[in-house]
py3Dmol code that shows the C-alpha trace and the ligand (Angstrom):
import py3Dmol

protein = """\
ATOM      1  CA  UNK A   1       0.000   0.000   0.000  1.00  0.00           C
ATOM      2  CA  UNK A   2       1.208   3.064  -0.676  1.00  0.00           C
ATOM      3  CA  UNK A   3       2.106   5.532   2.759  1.00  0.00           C
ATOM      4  CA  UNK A   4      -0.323   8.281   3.101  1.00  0.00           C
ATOM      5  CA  UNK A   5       0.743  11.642   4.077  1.00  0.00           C
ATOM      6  CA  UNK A   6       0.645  11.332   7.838  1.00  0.00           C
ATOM      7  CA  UNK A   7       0.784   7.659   8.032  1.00  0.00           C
ATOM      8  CA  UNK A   8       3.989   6.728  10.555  1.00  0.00           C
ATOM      9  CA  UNK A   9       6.874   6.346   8.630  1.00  0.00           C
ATOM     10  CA  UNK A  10       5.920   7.659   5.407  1.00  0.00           C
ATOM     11  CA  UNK A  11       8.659   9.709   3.594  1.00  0.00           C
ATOM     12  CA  UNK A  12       8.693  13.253   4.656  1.00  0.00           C
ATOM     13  CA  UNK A  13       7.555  15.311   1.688  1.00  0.00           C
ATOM     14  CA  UNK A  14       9.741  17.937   0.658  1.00  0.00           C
ATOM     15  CA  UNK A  15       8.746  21.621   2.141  1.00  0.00           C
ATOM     16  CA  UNK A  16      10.322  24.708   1.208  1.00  0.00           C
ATOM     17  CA  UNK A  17      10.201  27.184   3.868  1.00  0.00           C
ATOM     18  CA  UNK A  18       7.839  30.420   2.836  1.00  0.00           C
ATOM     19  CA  UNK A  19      10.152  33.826   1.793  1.00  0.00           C
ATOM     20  CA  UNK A  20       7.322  35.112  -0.192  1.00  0.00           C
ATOM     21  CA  UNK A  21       4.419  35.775   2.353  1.00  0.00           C
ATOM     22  CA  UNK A  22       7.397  37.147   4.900  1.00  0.00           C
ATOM     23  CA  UNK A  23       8.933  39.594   1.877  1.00  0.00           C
ATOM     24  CA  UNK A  24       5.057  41.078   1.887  1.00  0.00           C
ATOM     25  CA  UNK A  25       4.456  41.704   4.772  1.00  0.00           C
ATOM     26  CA  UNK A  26       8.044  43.678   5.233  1.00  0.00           C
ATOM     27  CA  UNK A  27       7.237  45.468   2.164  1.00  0.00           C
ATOM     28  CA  UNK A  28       3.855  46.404   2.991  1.00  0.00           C
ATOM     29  CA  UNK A  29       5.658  48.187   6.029  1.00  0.00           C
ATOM     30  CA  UNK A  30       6.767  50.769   4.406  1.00  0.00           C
ATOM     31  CA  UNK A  31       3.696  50.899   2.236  1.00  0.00           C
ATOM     32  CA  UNK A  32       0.959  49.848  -1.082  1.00  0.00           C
ATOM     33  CA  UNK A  33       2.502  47.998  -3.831  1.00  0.00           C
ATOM     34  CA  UNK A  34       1.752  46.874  -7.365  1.00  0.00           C
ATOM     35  CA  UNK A  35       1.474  43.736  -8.887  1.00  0.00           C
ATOM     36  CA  UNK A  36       1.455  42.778 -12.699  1.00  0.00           C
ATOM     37  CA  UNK A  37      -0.729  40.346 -13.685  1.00  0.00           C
ATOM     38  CA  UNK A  38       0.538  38.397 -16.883  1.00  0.00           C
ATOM     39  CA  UNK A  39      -1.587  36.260 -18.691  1.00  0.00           C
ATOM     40  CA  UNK A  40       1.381  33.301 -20.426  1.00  0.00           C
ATOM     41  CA  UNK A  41      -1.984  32.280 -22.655  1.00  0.00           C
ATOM     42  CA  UNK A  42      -1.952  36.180 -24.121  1.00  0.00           C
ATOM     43  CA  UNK A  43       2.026  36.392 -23.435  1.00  0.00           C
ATOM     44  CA  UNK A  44       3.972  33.171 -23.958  1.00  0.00           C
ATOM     45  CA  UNK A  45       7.391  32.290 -22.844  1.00  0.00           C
ATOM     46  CA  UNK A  46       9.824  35.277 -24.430  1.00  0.00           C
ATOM     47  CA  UNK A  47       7.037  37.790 -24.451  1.00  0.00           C
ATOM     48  CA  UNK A  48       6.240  36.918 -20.477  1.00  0.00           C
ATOM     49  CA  UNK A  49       9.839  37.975 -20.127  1.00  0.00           C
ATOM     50  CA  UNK A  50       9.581  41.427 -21.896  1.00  0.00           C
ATOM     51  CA  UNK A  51       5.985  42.576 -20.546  1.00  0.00           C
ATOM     52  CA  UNK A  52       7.901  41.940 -16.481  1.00  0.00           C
ATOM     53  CA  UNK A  53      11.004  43.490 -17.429  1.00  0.00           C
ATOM     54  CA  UNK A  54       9.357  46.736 -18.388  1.00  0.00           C
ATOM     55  CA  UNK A  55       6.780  46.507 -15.629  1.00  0.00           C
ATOM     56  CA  UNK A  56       9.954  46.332 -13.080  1.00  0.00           C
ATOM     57  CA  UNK A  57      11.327  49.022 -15.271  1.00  0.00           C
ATOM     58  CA  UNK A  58       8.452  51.244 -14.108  1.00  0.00           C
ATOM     59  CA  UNK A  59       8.270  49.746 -10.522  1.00  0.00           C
ATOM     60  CA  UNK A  60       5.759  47.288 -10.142  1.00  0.00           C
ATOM     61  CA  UNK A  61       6.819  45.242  -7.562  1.00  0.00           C
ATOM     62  CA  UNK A  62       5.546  41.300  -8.146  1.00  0.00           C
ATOM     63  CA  UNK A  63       4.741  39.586 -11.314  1.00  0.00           C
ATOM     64  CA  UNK A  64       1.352  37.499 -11.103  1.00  0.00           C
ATOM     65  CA  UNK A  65       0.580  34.834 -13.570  1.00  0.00           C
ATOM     66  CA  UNK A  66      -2.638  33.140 -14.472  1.00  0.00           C
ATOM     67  CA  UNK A  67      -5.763  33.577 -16.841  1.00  0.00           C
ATOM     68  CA  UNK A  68      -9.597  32.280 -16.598  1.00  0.00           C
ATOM     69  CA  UNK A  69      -8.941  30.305 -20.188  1.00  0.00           C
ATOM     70  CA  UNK A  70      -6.285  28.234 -22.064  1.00  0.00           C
ATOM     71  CA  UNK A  71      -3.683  27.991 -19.163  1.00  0.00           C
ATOM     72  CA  UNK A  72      -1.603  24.353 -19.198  1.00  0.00           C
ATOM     73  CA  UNK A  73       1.523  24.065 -16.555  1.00  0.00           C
ATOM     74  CA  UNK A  74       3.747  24.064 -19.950  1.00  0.00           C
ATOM     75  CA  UNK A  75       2.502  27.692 -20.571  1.00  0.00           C
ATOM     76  CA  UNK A  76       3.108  28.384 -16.356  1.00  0.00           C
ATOM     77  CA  UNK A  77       6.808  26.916 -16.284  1.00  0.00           C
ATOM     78  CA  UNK A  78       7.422  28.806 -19.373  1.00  0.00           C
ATOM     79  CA  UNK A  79       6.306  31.994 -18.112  1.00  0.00           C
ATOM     80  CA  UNK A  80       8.130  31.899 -15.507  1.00  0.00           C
ATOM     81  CA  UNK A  81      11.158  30.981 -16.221  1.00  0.00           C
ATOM     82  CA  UNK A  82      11.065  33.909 -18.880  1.00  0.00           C
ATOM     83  CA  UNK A  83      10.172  36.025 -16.401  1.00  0.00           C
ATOM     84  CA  UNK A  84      13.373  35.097 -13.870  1.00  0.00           C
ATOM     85  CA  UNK A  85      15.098  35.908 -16.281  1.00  0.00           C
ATOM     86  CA  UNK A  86      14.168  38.662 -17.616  1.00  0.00           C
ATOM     87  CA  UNK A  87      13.815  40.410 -14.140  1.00  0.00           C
ATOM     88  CA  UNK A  88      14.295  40.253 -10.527  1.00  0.00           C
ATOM     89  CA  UNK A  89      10.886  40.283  -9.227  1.00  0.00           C
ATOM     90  CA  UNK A  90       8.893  37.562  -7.249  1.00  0.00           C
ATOM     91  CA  UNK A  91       6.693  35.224  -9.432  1.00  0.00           C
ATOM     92  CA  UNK A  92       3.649  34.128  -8.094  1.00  0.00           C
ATOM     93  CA  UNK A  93       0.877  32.028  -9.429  1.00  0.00           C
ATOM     94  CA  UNK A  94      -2.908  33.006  -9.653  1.00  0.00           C
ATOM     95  CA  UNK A  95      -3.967  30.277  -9.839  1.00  0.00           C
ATOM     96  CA  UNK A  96      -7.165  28.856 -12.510  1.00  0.00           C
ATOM     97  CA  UNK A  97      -7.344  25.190 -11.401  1.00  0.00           C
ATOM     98  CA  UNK A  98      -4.542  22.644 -10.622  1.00  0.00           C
ATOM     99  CA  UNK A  99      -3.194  22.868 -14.476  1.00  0.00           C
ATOM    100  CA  UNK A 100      -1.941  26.230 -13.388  1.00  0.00           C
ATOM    101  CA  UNK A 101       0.350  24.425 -10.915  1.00  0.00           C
ATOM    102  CA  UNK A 102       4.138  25.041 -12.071  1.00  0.00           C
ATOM    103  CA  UNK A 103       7.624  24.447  -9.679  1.00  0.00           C
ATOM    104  CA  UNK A 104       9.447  27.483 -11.540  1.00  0.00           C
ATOM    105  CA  UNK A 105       7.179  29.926  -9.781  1.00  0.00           C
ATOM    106  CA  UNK A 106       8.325  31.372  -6.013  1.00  0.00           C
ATOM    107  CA  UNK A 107       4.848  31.045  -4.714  1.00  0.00           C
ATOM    108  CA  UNK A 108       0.754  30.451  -5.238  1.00  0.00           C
ATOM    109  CA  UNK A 109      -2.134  32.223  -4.030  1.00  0.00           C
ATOM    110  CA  UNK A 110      -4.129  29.392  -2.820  1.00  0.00           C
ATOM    111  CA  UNK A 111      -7.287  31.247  -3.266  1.00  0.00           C
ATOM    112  CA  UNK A 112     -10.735  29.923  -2.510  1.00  0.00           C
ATOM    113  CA  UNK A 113     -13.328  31.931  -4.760  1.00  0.00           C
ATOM    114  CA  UNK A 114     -15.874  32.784  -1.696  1.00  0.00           C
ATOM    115  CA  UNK A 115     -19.031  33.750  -3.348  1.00  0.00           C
ATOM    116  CA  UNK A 116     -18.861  30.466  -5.845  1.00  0.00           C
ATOM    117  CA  UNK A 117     -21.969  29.115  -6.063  1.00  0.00           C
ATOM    118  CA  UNK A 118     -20.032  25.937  -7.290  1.00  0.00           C
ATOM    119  CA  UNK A 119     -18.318  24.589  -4.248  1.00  0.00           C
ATOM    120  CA  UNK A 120     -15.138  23.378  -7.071  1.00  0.00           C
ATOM    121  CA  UNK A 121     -13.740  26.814  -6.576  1.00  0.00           C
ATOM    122  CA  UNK A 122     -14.928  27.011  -2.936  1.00  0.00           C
ATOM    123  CA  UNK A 123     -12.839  24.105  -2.240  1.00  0.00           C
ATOM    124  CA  UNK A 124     -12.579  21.220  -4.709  1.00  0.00           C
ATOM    125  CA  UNK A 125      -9.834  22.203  -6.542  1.00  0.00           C
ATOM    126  CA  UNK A 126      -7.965  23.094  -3.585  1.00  0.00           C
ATOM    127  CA  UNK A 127      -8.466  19.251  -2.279  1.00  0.00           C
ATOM    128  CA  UNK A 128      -7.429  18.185  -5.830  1.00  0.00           C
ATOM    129  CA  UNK A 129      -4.214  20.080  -5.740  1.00  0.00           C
ATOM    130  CA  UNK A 130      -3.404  20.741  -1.812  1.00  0.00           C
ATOM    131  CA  UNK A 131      -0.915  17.524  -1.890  1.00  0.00           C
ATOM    132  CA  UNK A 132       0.910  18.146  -5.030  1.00  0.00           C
ATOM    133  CA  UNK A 133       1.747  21.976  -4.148  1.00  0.00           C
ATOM    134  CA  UNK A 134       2.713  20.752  -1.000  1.00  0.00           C
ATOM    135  CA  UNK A 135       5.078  17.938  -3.184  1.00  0.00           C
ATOM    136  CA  UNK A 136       6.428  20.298  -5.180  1.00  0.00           C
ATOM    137  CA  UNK A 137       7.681  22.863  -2.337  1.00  0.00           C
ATOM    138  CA  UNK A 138       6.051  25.927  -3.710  1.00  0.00           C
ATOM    139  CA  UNK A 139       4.844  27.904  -1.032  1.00  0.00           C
ATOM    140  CA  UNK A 140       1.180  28.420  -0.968  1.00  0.00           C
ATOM    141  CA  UNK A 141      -0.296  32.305   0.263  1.00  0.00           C
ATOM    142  CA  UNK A 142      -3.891  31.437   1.475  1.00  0.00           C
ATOM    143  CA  UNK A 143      -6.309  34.144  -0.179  1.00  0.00           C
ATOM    144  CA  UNK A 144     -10.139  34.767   0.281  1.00  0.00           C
ATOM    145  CA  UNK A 145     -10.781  35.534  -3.016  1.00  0.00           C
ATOM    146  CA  UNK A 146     -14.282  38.304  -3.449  1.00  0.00           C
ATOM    147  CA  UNK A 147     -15.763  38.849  -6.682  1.00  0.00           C
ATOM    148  CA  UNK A 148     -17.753  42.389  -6.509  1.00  0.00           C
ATOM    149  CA  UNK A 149     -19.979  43.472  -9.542  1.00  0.00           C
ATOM    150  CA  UNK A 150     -19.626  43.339 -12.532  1.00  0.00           C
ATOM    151  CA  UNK A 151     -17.173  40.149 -11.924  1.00  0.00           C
ATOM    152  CA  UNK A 152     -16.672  40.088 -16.035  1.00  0.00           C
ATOM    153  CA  UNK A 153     -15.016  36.277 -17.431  1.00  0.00           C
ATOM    154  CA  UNK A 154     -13.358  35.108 -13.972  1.00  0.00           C
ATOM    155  CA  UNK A 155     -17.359  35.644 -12.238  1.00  0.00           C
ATOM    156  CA  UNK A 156     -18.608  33.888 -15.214  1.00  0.00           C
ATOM    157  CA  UNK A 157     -15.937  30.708 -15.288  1.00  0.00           C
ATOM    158  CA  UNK A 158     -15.855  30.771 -11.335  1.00  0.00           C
ATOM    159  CA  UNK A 159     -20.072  30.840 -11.116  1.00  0.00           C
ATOM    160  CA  UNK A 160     -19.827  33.885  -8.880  1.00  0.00           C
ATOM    161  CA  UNK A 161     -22.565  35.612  -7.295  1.00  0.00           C
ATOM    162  CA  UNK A 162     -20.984  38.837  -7.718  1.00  0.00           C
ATOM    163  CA  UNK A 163     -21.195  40.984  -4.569  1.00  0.00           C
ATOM    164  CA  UNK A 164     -23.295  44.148  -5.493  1.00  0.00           C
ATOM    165  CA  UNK A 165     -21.549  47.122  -6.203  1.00  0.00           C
ATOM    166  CA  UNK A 166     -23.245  49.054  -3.696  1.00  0.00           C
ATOM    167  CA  UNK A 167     -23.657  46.561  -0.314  1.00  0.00           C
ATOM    168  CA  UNK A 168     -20.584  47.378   1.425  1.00  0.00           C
ATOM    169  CA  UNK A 169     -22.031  45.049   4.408  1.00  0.00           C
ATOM    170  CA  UNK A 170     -21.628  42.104   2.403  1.00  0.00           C
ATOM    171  CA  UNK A 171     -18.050  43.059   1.347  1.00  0.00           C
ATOM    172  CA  UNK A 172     -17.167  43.146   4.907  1.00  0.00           C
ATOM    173  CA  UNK A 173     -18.784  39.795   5.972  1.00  0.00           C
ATOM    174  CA  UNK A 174     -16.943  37.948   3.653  1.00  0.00           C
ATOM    175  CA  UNK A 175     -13.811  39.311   4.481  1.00  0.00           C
ATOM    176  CA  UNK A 176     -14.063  38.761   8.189  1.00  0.00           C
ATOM    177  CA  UNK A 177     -15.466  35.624   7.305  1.00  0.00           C
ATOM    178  CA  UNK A 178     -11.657  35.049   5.432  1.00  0.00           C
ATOM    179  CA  UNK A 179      -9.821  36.270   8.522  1.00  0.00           C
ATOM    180  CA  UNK A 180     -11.243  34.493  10.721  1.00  0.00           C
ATOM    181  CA  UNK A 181     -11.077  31.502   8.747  1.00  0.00           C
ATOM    182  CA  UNK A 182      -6.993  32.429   8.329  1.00  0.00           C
ATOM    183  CA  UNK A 183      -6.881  33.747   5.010  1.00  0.00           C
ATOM    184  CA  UNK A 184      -3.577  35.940   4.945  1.00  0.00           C
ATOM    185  CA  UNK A 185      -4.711  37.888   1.719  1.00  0.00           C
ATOM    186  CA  UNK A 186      -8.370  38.940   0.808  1.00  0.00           C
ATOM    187  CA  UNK A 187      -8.510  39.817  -2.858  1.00  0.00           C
ATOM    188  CA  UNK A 188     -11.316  42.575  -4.174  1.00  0.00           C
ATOM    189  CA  UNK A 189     -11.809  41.909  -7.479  1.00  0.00           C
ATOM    190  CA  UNK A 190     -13.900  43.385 -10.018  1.00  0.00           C
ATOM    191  CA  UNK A 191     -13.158  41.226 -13.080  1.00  0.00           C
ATOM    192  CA  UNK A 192     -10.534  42.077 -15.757  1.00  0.00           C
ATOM    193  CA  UNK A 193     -11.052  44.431 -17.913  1.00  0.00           C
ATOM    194  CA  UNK A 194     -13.946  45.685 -15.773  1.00  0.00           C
ATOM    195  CA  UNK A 195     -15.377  49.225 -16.843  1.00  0.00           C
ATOM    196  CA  UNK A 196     -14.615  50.869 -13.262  1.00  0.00           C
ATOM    197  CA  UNK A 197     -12.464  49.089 -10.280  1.00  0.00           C
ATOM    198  CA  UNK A 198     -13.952  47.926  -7.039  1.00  0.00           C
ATOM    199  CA  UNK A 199     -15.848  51.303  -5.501  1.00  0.00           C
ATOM    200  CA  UNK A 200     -13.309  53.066  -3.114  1.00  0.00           C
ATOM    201  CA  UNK A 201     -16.544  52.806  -0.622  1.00  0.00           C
ATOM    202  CA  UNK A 202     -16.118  49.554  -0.330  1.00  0.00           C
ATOM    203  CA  UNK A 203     -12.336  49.194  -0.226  1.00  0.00           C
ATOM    204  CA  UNK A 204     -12.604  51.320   2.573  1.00  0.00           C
ATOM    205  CA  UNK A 205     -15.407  49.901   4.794  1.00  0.00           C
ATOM    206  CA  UNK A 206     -13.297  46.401   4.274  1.00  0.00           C
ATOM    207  CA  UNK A 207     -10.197  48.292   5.469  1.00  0.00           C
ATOM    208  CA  UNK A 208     -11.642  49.083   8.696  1.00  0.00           C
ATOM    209  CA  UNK A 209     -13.229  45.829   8.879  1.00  0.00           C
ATOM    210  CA  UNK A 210     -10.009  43.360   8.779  1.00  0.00           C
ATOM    211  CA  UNK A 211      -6.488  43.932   8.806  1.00  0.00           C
ATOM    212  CA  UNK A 212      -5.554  41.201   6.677  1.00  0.00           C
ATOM    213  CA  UNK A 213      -3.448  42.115   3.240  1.00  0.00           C
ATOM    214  CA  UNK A 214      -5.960  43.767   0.943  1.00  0.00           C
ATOM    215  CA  UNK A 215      -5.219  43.329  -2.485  1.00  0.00           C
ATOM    216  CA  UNK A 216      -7.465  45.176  -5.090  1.00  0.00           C
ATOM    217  CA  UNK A 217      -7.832  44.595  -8.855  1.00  0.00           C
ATOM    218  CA  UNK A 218     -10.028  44.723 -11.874  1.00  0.00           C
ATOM    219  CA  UNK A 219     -10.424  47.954 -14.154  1.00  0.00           C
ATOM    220  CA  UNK A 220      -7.744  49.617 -12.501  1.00  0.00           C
ATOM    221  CA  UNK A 221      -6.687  52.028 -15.572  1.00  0.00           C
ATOM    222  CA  UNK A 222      -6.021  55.419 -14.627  1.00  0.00           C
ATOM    223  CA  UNK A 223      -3.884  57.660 -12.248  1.00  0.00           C
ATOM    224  CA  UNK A 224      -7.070  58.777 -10.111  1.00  0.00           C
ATOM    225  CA  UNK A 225      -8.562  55.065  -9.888  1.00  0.00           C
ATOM    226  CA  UNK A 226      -5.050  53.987  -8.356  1.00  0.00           C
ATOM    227  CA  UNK A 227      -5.090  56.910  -6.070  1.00  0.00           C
ATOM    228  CA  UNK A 228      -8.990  56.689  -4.935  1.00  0.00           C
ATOM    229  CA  UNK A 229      -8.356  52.872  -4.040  1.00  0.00           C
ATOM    230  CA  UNK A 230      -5.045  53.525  -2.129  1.00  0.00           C
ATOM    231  CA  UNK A 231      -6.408  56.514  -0.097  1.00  0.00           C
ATOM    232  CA  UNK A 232      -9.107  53.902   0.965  1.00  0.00           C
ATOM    233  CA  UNK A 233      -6.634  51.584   2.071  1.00  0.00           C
ATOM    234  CA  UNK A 234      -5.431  49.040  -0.562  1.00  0.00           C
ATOM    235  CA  UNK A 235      -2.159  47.153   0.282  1.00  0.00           C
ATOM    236  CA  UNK A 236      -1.761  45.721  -3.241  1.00  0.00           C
ATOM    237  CA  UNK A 237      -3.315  47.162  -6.742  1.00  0.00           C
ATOM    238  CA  UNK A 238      -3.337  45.058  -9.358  1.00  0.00           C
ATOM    239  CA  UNK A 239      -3.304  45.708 -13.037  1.00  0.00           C
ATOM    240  CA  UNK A 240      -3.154  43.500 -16.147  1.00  0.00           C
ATOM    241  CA  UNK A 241      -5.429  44.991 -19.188  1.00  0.00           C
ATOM    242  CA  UNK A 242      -4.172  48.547 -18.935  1.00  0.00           C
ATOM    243  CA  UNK A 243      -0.779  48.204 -20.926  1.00  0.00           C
ATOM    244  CA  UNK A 244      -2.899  46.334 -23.715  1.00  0.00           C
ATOM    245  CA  UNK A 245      -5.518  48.901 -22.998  1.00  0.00           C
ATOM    246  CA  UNK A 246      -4.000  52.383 -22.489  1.00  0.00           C
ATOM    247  CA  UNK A 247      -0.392  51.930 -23.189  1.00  0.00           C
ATOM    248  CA  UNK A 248       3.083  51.554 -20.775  1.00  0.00           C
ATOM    249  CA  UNK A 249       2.356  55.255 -19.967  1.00  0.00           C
ATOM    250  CA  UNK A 250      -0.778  54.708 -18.085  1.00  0.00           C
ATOM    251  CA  UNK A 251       0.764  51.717 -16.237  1.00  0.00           C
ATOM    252  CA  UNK A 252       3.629  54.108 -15.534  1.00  0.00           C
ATOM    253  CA  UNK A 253       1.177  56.662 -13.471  1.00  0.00           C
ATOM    254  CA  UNK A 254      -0.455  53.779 -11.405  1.00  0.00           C
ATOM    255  CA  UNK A 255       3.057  52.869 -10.177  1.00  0.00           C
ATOM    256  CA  UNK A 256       3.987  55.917  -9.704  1.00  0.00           C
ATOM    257  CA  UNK A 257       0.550  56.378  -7.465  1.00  0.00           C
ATOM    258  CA  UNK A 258       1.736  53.464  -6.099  1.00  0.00           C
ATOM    259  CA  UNK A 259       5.448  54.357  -5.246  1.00  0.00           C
ATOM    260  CA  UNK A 260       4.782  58.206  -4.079  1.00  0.00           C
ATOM    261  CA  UNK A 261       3.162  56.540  -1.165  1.00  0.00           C
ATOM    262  CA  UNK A 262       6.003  54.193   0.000  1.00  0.00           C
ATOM    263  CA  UNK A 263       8.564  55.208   2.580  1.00  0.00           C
ATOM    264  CA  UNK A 264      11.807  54.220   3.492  1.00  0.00           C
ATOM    265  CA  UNK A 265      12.091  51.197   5.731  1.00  0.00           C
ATOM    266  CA  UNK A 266      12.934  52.235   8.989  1.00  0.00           C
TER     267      UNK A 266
END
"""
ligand_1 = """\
10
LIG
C -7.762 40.477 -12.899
O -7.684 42.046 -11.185
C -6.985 41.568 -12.261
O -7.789 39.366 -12.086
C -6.553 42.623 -13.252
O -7.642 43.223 -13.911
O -6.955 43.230 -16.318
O -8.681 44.851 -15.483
O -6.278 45.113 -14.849
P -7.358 44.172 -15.214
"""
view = py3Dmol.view(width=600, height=400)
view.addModel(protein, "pdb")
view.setStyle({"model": 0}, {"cartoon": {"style": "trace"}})
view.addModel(ligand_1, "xyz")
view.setStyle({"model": 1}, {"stick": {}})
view.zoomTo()
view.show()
């Protein structure tokens, strides 16, 4: 028979200790950051590699890859290994299902979609992939993942029942909900290429709610969006349409948002 994870005497799986969640947390010290999302279905191999070097060019400070469609762990492992090196920046995966699972990455967001109405990306997926992250040694970020109106392709895939754009109260429940359940990151998302980010309103109200790592994304495409959402109290924005969208030099202003508000570490 073969041992079992916990059985006595089964081999001791291999476990990498976590640098990712730690280098956060230090970062978010001295204050918000940005991460680029990078899509290896849109942006194979090479091109992964040239989108992250010019997105550390301008600051951004993490490289996030995943996609709702088309991703295989061939695409993943070639991503990232483009994107070591191309740059110097952390790669994490966002993860799609357990085909977005690749060992050349520094870390996953091990995300459970929250307001799924299909308990597969409540939990299921997580079940079907928990032992082979935990094989592999990448080190896996817990993340209460929120979809808020209008949700756009991920609400769709995921079966969200996106949160209203106006009830703040059910924001708030679901991310208290995530802390107390031990989620280290809650993730506001409004869907990519969404016409307007997750309402400031909200941000805020979820803020003062939890102090968990609040990460924001979706629609994020001008100066004044990045601005309104860090003044509310986002720890991480998120962009990934806006380059294809509204060229480098509108990514350039979000970081720069982004980077006017960072000290020195002490
Ligand atoms: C999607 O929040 C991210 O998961 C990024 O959204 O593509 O609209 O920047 P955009």
């Amino acid at each position: 028979m073969t041992p079992q994870p916990g059985d006595r005497g089964a081999p001791r799986l291999p476990w990498r200790a976590g640098r990712i969640f730690p280098w956060l947390e230090r970062q978010r010290k001295s204050g918000p950051l940005h991460f680029t999302l990078l899509d290896p279905d849109k942006s194979p191999g090479a091109t992964a590699g040239r989108v992250a070097r010019e997105a550390e060019r301008l600051g951004s400070h993490a490289i996030l890859l995943g996609g709702s469609t088309g991703i295989t762990p061939a695409l993943m492992g070639d991503a990232a290994r483009a994107v070591h090196e191309a740059t110097s920046l952390p790669v994490i995966i966002f993860p799609q299902g357990p085909e977005s699972i690749t060992r050349e990455a520094d870390a996953l967001l091990f995300m459970s979609l929250m307001n799924s109405s299909d308990l597969k990306w409540v939990i299921r997926a997580q079940m079907q992939s928990s032992l082979g992250i935990r094989a592999l040694g990448i080190e896996a970020i817990s993340l209460g993942y929120l979809i808020i109106e209008p949700g756009m392709k991920v609400g769709e895939v995921g079966r969200a029942e996106p949160v209203p754009r106006d009830d703040v109260a059910t924001a708030c429940g679901y991310a208290q909900a995530a802390e107390f359940l031990g989620m280290k990151l809650i993730y506001l998302e409004a869907g990519s290429g969404a016409p307007a980010p997750v309402p400031p309103a909200m941000v805020r109200a979820v803020r003062e709610t939890v102090r968990s790592v609040l990460v924001v994304g979706g629609g994020i495409r001008r100066r004044e969006d990045a601005a309104a959402l860090l003044d509310a109290g986002a720890d991480v924005l998120v962009t990934g349409t806006v380059v294809e969208t509204d060229g480098v030099s509108a990514l350039q202003d979000i970081v720069a948002e982004v980077r006017k508000r960072r000290r020195p570490p002490s």
